[in-house]
N, C-alpha and C positions, 0 to 999 in steps of 0.2 A: 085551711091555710097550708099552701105547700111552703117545703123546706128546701135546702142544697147547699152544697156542699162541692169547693175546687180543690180534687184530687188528681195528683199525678197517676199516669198507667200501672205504677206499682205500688198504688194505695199510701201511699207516703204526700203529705201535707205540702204544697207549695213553698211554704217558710219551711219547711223541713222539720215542722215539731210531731213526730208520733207518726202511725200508718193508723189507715183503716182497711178492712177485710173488704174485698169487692166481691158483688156479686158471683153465682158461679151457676151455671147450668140453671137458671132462669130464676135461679132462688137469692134471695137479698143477703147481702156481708152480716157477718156478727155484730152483736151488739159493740159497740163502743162506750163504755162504760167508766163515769168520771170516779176518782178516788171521794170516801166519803167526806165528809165535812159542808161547811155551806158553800153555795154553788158562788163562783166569784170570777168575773172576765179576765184571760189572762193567766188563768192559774187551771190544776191538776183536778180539780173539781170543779170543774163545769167542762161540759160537751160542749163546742163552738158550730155555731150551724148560721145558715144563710136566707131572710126570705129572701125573694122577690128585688125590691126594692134595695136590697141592701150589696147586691151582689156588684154594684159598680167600683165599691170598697175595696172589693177583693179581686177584682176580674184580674186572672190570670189567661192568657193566650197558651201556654204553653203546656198548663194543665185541663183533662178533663173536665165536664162538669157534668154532677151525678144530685139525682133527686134522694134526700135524705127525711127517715123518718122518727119522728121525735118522738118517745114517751116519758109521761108526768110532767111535771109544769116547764115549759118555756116562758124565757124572760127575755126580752128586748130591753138590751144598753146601746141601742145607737146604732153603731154600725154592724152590729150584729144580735144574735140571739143566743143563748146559753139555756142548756138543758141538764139532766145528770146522765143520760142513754140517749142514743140513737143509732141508727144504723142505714149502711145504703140499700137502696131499694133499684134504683136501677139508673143508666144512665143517658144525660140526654143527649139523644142523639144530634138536636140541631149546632151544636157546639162543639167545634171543629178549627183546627190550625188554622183554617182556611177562614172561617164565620171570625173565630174569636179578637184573630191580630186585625181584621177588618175595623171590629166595634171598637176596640182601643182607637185605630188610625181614627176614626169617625167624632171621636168622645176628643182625641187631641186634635182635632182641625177645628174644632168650635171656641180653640183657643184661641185661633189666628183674628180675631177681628180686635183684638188688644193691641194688636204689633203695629209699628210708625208705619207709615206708608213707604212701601219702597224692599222691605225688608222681606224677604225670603229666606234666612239662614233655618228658623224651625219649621219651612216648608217644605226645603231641601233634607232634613232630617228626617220626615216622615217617608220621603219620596227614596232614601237609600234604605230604608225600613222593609218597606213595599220588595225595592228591587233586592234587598236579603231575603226575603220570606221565597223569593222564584229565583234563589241561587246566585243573583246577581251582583250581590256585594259581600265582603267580609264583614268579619268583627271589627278588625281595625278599620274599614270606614265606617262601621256605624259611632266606633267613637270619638272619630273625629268628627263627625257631624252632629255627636248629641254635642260635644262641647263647642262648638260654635252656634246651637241653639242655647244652647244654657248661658250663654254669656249675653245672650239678645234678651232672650226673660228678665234675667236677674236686671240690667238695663234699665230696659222702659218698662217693665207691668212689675213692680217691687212686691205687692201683694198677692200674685198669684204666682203657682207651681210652674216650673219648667214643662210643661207637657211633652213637644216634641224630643226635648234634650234627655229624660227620663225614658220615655218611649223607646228612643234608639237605645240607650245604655241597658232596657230592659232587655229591648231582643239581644243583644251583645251578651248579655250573663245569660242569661238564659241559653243561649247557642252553647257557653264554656260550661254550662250546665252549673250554676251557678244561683240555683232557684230561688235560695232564701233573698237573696242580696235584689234579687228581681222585683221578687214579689213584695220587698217593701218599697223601692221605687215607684210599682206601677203606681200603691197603694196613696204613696205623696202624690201622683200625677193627677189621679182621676180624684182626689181629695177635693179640691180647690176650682170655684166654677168661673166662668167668664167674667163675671160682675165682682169680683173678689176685692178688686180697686177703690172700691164704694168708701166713701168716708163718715165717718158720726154723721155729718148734717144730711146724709141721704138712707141711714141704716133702716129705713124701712122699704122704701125703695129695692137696696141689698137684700134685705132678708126674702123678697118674692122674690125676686132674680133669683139669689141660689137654688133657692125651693123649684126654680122653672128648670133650671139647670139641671139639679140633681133627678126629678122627675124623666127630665130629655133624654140625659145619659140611661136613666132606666129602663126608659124604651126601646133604645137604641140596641142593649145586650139583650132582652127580652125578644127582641126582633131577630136580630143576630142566633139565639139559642133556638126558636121557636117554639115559646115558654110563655102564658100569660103573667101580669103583675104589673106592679108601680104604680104611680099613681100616689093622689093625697086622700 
């Protein structure tokens, strides 16, 4: 089982909690090493790391992303994995400014089959997204276009995440360098899958849709990074 890990260029955490030592001269970063007590998500004892499948949770564009190496026991809670040690090993190269903001745009356009007919406002959010990442728009039109996507979401799909309107507010902080604030954003965006609307009397229905979803989106960064994984 490989592991990973979304760190910024300066070994510092996307949400901004702690650094980690980067590789140097072909040799892997220091250990990362959790305070003692029992290992518990969230908290100073336990190491936070990422398989595969889990990395849709956290997919930061704005941050690196580096293969990390666990030792002694790993625990899977969900959306991620917890250890008491690990450290980085090296980092993957197919994951790039260029790949990463892609699989996000990719992961929020499979949002768009919820929206009325007619409606373009979180199309046009992703499409000033696009023309920010090649210089083409500011901060302040990505935020006027997430809030004219966020107002279409919250609207017509009541149970699912703003994608598009998150999306742009993401690249927006992130440009003000603003990374914690980002990286819980993306985290609500890429949360919540297409079929989210699903009611009690179809929640099995629901439950494979998300399962397709969240698998989809796994692909998607997995292809994006050029990193195998995902899957049930």
């Amino acid at each position: 089982m490989r592991y990973y890990k979304f760190i910024m260029a300066d070994g510092k955490t996307p949400e901004g909690y702690g650094a980690w030592d980067l590789p140097k001269d072909g040799k892997p970063g220091a250990w990362m090493i959790a305070k003692p007590g029992p290992m518990e998500e969230c908290h100073d004892t336990a190491v936070h790391i990422l398989r595969a499948d889990q990395l849709r949770n956290w997919i930061a564009p704005h941050a690196l992303l580096w293969e990390v190496k666990p030792q002694g026991k790993v625990v899977n809670v969900g959306n991620k994995c917890i250890c008491k040690k690990a450290r980085i090993l090296r980092q993957v190269p197919g994951w790039t400014r260029e790949t990463g903001w892609e699989a996000l745009c990719k992961i929020v356009e499979r949002s768009f089959e919820n929206l009325p007919a007619g409606e373009t406002k979180p199309q046009a959010a992703i499409a000033t997204l696009r023309k920010w990442l090649k210089g083409g728009a500011t901060g302040e039109d990505l935020r006027r276009a997430a809030a004219a996507a966020y107002a279409v979401y919250a609207d017509y799909v009541p149970y699912t995440y703003a994608y598009a309107a998150y999306a742009a507010v993401y690249a927006a902080y992130a440009a003000a360098d603003a990374a914690r604030y980002a990286a819980a954003a993306t985290y609500n965006a890429t949360d919540a899958a297409r079929y989210a609307a699903a009611t009690a009397a179809d929640a099995a229905r629901y439950a494979a849709a998300y399962a397709d979803e969240k698998e989809e989106q796994t692909r998607i960064i997995c292809r994006a990074a050029g990193i195998t994984g995902g899957g049930r």
